[in-house]
N, C-alpha and C positions, 0 to 999 in steps of 0.2 A: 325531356331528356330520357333516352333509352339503357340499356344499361346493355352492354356488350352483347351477351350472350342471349337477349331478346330480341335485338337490331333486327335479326335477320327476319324475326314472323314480322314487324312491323313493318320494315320494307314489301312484303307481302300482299300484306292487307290494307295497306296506306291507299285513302281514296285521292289524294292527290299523285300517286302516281303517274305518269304519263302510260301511254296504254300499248305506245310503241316501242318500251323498252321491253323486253323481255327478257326476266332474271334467270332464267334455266339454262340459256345459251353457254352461260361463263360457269363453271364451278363455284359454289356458296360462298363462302368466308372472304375470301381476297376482294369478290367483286362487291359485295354488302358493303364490309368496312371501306373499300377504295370511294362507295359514292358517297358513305357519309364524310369521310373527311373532305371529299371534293366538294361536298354541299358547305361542309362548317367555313371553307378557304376565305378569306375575307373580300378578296375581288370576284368572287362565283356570281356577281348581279353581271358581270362584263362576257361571259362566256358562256357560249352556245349549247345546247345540251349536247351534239354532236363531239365539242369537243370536249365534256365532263365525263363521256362514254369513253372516250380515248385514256384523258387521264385515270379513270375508273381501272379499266383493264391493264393500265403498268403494273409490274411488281411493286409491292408495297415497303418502302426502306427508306434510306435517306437522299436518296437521289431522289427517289419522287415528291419527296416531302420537298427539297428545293424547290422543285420544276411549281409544285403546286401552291408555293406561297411566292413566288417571284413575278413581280405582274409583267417583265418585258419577257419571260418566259412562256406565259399564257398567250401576251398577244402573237408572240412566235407559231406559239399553237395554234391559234386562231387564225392565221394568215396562213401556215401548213394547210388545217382545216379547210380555208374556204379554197386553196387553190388544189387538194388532192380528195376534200372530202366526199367526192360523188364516188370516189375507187373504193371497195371493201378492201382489195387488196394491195392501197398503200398505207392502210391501219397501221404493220409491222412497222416500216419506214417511217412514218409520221412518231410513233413511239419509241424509236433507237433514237433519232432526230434530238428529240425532245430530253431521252437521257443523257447525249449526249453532250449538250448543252447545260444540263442540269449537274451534271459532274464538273464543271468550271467552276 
């Protein structure tokens, strides 16, 4: 267990990092804390790192905290995912999609 304000050099340096994320792309804080609560999510064994990048990059509040503990929410995500995820740029739409839903 990390302690907030370390998270982020750990996220860093973690050799189980995968090699094709790359943390610089998104600004620090939002994107660190977004993947570890997406890692701690209790159904994260069902979902694609594609789409834990997704939910990584929503704002972080009580709508995402729905979207990320509701499993017919994720597989929603999931099937968003597999059917727009080769587009970078229907990321935005897949993430309104998902708030939107999550706001219900």
């Amino acid at each position: 267990m990390y302690i907030r304000k370390e998270l982020w050099r750990h996220v860093c340096r973690c050799p189980c990092k995968p090699e094709d994320e790359d943390l610089d792309n998104e600004p620090g804080r939002t994107k660190v804390l977004g993947l570890a609560v997406a890692q701690e999510s209790a159904s994260c064994h069902q979902i694609s790192s594609g789409v834990l990048k997704l939910l990584s990059a929503m704002k972080q509040d009580e709508v995402a905290s729905a979207v990320r503990n509701d499993l017919s929410i994720i597989q929603f995500a999931q099937s968003l995912y597999n059917r727009h995820g080769q587009d970078p740029t229907k990321y935005e739409y897949m993430r309104q999609k998902l708030r939107e839903v999550g706001r219900l």
